[in-house]
C-alpha positions as CSV (number, residue, x, y, z in Angstrom):
1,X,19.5,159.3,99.4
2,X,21.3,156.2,99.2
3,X,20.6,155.2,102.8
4,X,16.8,156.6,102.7
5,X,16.0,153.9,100.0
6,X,18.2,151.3,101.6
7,X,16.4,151.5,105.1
8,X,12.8,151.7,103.2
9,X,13.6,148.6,101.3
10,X,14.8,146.5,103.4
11,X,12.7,147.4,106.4
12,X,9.8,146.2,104.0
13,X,11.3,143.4,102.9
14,X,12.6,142.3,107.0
15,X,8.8,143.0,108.1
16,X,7.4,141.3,105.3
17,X,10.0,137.8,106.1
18,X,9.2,138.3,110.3
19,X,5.5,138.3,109.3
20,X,5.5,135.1,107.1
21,X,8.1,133.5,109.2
22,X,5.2,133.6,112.2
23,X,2.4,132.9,109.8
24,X,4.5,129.4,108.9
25,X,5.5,128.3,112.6
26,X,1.8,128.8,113.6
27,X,0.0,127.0,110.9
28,X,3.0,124.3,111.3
29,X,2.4,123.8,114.6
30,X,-1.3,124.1,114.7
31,X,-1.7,121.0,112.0
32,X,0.8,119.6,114.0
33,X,-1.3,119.7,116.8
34,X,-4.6,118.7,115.3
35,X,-2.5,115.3,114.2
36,X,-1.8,114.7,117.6
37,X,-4.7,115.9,119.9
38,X,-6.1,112.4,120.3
39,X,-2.7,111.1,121.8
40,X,-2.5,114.1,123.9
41,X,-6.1,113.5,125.1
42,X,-6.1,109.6,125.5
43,X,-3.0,109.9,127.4
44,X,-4.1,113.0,129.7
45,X,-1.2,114.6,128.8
46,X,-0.8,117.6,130.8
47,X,-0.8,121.1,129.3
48,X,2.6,122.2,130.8
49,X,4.1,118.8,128.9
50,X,2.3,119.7,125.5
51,X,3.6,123.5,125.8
52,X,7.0,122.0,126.3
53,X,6.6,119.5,123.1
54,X,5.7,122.8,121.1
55,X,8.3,125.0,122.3
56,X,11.0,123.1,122.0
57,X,9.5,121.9,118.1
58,X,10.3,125.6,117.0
59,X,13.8,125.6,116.3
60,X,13.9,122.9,114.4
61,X,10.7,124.7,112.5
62,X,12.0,127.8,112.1
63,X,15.3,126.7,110.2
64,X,12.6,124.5,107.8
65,X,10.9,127.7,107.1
66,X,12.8,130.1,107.0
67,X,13.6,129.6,103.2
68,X,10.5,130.0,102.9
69,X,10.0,133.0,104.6
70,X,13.1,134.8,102.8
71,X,11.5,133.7,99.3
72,X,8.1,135.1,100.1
73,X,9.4,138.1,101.3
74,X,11.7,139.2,97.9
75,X,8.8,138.2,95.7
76,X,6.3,140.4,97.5
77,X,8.7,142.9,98.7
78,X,10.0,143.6,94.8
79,X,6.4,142.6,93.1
80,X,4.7,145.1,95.4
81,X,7.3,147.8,94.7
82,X,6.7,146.8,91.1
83,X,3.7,147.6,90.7
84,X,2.9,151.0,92.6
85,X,5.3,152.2,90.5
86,X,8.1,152.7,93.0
87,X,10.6,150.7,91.0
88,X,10.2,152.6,88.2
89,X,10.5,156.1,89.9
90,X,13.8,154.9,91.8
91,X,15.4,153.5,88.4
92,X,14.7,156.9,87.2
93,X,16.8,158.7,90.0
94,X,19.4,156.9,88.2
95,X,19.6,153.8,91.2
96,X,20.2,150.4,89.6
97,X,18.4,147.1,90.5
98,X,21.7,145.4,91.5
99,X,22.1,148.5,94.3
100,X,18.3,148.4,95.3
101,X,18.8,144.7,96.1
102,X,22.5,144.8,97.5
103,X,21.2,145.5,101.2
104,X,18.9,142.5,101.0
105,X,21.4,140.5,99.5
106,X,23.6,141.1,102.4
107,X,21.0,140.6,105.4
108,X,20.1,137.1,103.2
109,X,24.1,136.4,103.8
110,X,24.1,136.9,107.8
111,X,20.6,135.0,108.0
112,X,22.0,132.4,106.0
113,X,25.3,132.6,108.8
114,X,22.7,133.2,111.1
115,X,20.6,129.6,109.9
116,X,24.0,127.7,110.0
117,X,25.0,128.6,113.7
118,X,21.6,128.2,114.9
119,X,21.0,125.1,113.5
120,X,24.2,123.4,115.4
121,X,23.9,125.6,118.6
122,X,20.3,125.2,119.2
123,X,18.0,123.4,116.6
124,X,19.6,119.7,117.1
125,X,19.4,119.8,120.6
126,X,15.9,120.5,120.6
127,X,15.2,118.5,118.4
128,X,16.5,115.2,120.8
129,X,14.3,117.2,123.5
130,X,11.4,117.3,121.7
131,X,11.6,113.6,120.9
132,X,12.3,112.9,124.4
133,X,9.5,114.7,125.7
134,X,6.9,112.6,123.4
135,X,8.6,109.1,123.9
136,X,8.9,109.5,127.9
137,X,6.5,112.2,128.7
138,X,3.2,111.7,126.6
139,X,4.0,108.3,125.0
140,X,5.2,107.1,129.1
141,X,7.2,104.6,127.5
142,X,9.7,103.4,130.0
143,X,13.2,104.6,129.9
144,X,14.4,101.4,130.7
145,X,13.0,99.8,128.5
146,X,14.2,102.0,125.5
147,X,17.9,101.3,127.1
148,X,17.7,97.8,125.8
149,X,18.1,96.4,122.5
150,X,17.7,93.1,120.6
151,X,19.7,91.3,118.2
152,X,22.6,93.5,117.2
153,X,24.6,92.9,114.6
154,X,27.7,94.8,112.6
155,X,31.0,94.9,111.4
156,X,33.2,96.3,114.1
157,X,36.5,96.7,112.0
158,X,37.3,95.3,108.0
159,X,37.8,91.6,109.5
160,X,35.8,91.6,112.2
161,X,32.1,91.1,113.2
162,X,30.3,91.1,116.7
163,X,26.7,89.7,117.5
164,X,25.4,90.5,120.8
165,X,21.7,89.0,121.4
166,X,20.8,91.6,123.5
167,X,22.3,94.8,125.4
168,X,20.6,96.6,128.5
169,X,21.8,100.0,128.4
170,X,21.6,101.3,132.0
171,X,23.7,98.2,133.2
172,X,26.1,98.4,130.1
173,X,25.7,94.4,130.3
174,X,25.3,92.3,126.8
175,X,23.9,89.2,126.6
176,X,25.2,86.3,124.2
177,X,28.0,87.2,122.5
178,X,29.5,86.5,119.2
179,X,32.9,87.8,117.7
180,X,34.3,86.2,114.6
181,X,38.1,87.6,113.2
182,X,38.4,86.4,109.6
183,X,41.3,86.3,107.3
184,X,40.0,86.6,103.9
185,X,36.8,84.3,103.4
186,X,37.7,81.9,106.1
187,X,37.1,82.3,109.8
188,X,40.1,82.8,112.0
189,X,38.6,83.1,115.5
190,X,35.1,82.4,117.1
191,X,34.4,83.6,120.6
192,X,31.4,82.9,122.2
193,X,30.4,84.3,125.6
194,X,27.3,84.0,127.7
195,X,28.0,88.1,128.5
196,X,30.2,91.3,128.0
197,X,30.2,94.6,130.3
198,X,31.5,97.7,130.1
199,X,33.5,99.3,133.0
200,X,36.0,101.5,133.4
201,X,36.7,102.3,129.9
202,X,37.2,98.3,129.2
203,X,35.0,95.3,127.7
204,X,35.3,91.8,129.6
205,X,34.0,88.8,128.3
206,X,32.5,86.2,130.8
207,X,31.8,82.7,130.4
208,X,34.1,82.8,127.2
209,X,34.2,79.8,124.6
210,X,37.3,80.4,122.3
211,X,37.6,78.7,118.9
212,X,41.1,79.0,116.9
213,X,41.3,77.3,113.2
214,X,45.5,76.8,112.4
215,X,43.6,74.7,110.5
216,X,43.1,72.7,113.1
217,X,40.6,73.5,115.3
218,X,41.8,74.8,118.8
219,X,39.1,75.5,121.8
220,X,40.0,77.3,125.0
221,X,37.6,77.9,128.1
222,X,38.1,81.2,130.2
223,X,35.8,82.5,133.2
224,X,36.6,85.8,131.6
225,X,38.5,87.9,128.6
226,X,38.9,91.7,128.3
227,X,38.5,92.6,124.7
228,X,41.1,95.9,124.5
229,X,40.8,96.5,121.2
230,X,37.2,97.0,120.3
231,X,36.3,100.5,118.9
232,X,32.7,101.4,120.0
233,X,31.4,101.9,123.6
234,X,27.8,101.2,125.1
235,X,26.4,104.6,123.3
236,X,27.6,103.5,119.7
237,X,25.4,100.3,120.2
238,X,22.2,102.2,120.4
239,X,23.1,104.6,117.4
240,X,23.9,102.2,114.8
241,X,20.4,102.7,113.0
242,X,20.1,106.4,113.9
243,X,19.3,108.9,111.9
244,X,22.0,111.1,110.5
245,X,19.6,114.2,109.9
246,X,19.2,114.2,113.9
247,X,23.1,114.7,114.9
248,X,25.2,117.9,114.5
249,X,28.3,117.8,112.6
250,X,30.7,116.7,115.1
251,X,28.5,114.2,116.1
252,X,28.4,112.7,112.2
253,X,32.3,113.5,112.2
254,X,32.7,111.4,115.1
255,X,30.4,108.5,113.9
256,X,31.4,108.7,110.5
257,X,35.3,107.8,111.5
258,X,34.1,104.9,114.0
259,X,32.0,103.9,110.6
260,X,35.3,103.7,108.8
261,X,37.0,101.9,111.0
262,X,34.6,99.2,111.6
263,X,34.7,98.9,107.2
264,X,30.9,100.2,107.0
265,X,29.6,102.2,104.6
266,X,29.1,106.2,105.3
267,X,27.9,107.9,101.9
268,X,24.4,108.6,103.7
269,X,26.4,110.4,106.6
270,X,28.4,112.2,104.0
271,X,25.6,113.6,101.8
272,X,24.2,114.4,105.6
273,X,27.1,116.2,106.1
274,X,27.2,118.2,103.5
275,X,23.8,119.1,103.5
276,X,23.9,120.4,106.9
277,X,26.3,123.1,105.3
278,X,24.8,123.9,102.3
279,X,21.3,124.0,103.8
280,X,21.7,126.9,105.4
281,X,22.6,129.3,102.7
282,X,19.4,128.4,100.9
283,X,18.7,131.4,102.5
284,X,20.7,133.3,100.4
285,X,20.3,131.6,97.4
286,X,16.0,132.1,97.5
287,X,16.5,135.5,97.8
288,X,19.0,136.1,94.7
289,X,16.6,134.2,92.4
290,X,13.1,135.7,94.1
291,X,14.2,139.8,93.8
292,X,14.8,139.7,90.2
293,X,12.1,137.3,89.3
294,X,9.6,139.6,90.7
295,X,10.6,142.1,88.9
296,X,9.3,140.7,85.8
297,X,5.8,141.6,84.2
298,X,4.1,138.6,85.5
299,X,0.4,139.6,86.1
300,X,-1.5,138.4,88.7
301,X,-0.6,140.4,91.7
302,X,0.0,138.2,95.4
303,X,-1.9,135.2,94.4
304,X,0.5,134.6,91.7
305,X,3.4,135.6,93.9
306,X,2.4,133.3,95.9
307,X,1.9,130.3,94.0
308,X,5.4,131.0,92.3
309,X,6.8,130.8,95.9
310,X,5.6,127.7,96.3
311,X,6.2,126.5,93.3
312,X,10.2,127.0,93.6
313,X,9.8,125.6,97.2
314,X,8.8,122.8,95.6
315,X,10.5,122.6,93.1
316,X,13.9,123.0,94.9
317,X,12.8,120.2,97.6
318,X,12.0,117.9,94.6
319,X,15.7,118.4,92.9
320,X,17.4,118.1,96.5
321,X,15.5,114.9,97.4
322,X,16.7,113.6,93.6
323,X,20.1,114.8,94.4
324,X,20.9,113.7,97.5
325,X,19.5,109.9,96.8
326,X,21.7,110.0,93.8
327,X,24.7,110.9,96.7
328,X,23.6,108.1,98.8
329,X,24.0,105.4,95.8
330,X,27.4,106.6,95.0
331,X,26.3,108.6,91.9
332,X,27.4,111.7,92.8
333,X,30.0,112.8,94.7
334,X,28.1,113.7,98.4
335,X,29.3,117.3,97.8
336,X,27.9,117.9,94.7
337,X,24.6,115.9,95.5
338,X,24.3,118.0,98.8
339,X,25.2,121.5,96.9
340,X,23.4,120.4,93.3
341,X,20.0,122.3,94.1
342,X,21.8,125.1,95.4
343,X,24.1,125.8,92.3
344,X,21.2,125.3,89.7
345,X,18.6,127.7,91.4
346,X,22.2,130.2,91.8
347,X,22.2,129.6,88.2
348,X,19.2,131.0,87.4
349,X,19.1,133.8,89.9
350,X,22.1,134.6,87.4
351,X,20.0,134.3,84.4
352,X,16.8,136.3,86.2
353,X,19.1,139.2,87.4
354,X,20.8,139.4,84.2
355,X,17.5,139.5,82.6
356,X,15.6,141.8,84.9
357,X,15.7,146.0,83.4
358,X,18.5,147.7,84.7
């Protein structure tokens, strides 16, 4: 009997999440596409390019919305249930709740696995694809172009800072060099050069003006100067404003320890981070709150169920957004910002399932 009312529930409830799962990526990617048809069309973008674009956009879509999906499913699922009766007529054979719902909680635990491995294996990389495809394919900027950059300027390690006025990627060549060592608030060293490269795993300096104050000052001339100490390499120049939110987890691991070492700040990263976990298992967590909370005497049939979904989709992306800023000042720890949403809607699944008649 047990696995009759198992397969019956939960085959609604996975039919019910597929179908709103589609419904979402469509109407996504359809507004989507009305934002962007003039580009499209005044860059005669060709169709195979703009089926690309939109094909590799559904990844990254279908881990947004698949929340979504999960919540929408357990409130109609359980409200629909509800109210033909058919809740009432399995608690009366004696079946609890807590067992009606224990197959969907355990599907919402591998699709929230599911979400996580997804996410790193595929979603990321599509993501960079899909960005690719618009800057070089409808946008026709030119790659070269894009491989150069002006005016950079950070702290490479705790006493050190570089300046380079300008870095052409595809010829890992740098153009007007700065590097000052301090010791405490005084200057130790200035270097100037007119250009670095990058080859065979080493920096060389060329044209290099070399300033010593012991107090006195000390200048020294050289045609060239390797530099075997620095801690980046041409790639880390072009990712020093990117986004966290577009790397995978090694890739913020990795950047987050060059971070350190160059003395820079990495609570954004962190928060990141732990987002990137905890993110995933909003899967799980929609699901524990939206069974029992349809199962309350509500009124109002689907369009209520409805605007209570997206209601607590709101609602959760408000507290996260609040949260997570909080992480990036340094007012919460980044775990707790990046997990805060998730405990307090856990919190009242608990209350909802306590709540709910047994």
């Amino acid at each position: 009997m047990f696995r009759i009312i198992d397969k019956y529930f939960l085959g609604r409830f996975v039919k019910t999440m597929i179908f709103s799962l589609l419904v979402f990526i469509i109407v996504f990617i359809v507004v989507t596409l009305i934002e962007q048809l003039d580009k499209f069309i005044d860059r005669e973008t060709e169709l195979l390019v703009i089926l690309k674009y939109y094909f590799f956009m559904i990844p990254n879509t279908l881990i947004q919305v698949l929340p979504v999906s999960m919540l929408m499913s357990a409130l109609f699922t359980t409200g629909q249930f509800a109210r033909k009766g058919e809740l009432t007529a399995i608690k009366a054979a004696g079946i609890s709740i807590y067992r009606l719902f224990l197959p969907v909680y355990i599907f919402a635990v591998f699709v929230s696995i599911f979400a996580f491995w997804f996410g790193e294996r595929y979603a990321f990389d599509a993501e960079k694809k899909k960005e690719d495809i618009w800057t070089y394919e409808v946008m026709k900027e030119n790659i070269r172009l894009k491989q150069r950059k002006q005016d950079i300027s950070f702290q490479e390690t705790n006493d050190r800072f570089v300046k380079i006025g300008e870095f052409i990627g595809f010829k890992n060549l740098g153009l007007r060099v700065i590097i000052e060592q301090k010791e405490g608030s005084r200057i130790k060293t200035s270097i100037y050069a007119d250009s670095i490269i990058y080859t065979e795993g080493n920096w060389i300096l060329k044209s290099v003006t070399k300033r010593e104050f012991n107090p006195d000052e000390v200048l020294t001339k050289y045609p060239e100067l390797a530099v075997e100490d620095f801690n980046f390499i041409p790639e880390d120049l072009f990712n020093i404003e990117i986004k966290p939110k577009n790397m995978d987890l090694e890739e913020l691991d990795q950047y987050m320890k060059k971070l350190q070492i160059m003395g820079n700040p990495i609570e954004e990263f962190l928060v990141t981070y732990h987002h990137k976990i905890a993110f995933p298992f909003v899967n799980l967590i929609v699901v524990l709150l939206g069974l029992p909370l349809a199962t309350q005497k509500w009124g109002g049939g689907a369009a209520l169920g409805f605007g209570l979904c997206l209601f607590i989709t709101f609602m959760y992306y408000m507290i996260m957004i609040f949260s997570e800023a909080f992480g990036v000042k340094g007012y919460l720890h980044p775990v707790a910002a990046a997990w805060f949403s998730n405990i307090l809607f856990a919190s009242l699944s608990v209350y909802f399932l306590v709540k709910a008649k047994k």
